[in-house]
C-alpha positions as a LaTeX table, in Angstrom:
\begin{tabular}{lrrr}
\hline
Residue & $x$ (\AA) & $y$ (\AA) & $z$ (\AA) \\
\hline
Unk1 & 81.92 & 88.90 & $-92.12$ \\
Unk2 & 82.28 & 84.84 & $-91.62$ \\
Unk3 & 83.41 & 83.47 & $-88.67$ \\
Unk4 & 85.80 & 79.93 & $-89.23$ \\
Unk5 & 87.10 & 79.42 & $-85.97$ \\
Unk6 & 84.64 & 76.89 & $-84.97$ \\
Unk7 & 85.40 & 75.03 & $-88.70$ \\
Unk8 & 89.11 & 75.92 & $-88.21$ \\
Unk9 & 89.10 & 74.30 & $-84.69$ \\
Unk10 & 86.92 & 71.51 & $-85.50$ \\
Unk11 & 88.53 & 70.17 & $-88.61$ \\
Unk12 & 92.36 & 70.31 & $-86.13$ \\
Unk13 & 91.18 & 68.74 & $-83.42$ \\
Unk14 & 88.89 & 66.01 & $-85.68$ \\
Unk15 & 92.05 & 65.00 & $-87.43$ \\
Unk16 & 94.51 & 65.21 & $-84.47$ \\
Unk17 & 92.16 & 62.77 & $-82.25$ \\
Unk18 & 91.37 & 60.37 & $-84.85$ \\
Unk19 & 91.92 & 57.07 & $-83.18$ \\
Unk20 & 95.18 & 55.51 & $-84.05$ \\
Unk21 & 96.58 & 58.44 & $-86.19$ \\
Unk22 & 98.52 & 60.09 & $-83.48$ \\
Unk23 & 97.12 & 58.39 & $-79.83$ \\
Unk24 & 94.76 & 55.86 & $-79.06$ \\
Unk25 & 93.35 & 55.76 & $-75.70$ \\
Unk26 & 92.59 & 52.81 & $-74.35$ \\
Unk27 & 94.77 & 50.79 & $-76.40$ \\
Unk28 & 94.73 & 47.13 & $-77.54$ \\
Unk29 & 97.60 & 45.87 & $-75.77$ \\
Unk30 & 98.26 & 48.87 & $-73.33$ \\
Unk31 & 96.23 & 51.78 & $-71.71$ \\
Unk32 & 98.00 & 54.30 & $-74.54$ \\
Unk33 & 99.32 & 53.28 & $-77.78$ \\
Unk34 & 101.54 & 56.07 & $-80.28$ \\
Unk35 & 100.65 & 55.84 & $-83.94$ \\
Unk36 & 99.43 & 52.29 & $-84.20$ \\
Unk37 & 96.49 & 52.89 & $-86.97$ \\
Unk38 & 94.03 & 50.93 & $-85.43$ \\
Unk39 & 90.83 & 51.73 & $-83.14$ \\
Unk40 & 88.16 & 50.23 & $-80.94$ \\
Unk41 & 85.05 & 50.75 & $-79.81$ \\
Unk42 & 86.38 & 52.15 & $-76.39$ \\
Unk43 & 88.78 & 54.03 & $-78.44$ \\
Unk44 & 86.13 & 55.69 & $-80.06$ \\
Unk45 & 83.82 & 56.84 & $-77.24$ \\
Unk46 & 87.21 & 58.10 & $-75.18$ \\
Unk47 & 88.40 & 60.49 & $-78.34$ \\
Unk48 & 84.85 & 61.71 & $-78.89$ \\
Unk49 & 84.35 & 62.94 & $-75.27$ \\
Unk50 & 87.89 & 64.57 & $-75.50$ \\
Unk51 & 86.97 & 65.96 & $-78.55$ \\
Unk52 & 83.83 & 67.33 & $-77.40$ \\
Unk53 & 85.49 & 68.97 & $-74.00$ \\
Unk54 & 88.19 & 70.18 & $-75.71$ \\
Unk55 & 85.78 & 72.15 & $-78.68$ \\
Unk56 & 83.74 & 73.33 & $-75.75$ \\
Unk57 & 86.93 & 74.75 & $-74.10$ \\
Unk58 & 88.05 & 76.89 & $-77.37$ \\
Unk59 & 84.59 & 77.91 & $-78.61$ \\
Unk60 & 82.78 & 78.45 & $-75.71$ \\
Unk61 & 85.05 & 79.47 & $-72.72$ \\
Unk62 & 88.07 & 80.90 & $-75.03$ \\
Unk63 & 86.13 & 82.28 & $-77.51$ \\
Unk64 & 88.22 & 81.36 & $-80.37$ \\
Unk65 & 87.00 & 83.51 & $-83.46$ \\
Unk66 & 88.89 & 84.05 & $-86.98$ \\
Unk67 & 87.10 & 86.58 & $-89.18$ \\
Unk68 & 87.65 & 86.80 & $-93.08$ \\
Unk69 & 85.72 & 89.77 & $-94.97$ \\
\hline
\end{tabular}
């Protein structure tokens, strides 16, 4: 039996938090910018640490499993 939550979660939350696509925090003209397709340095460091706390909350503490077999 495979297990693709963590692949399932991962690839969601990798393309929801790209910088610019949806929300960029900090933005370049305001602390949080909507769809503006563009990304910073800051930008990048802020989404990865999101992204990393919010994987840790669904695969570690939640638990999130999807089994296919």
């Amino acid at each position: 039996m495979v297990d693709w939550g963590p692949v399932v979660i991962a690839t969601v939350l990798f393309v929801l938090l790209s910088p610019g696509l949806l929300i960029q925090i900090p933005g370049r003209n305001r602390p949080l910018e909507f769809g503006s397709m563009h990304t910073s340095g800051a930008s990048i460091i802020v989404h990865a640490i999101v992204f990393f706390g919010l994987v840790t909350i669904f695969l570690i503490l939640l638990g999130v499993h999807i089994h296919t077999g």
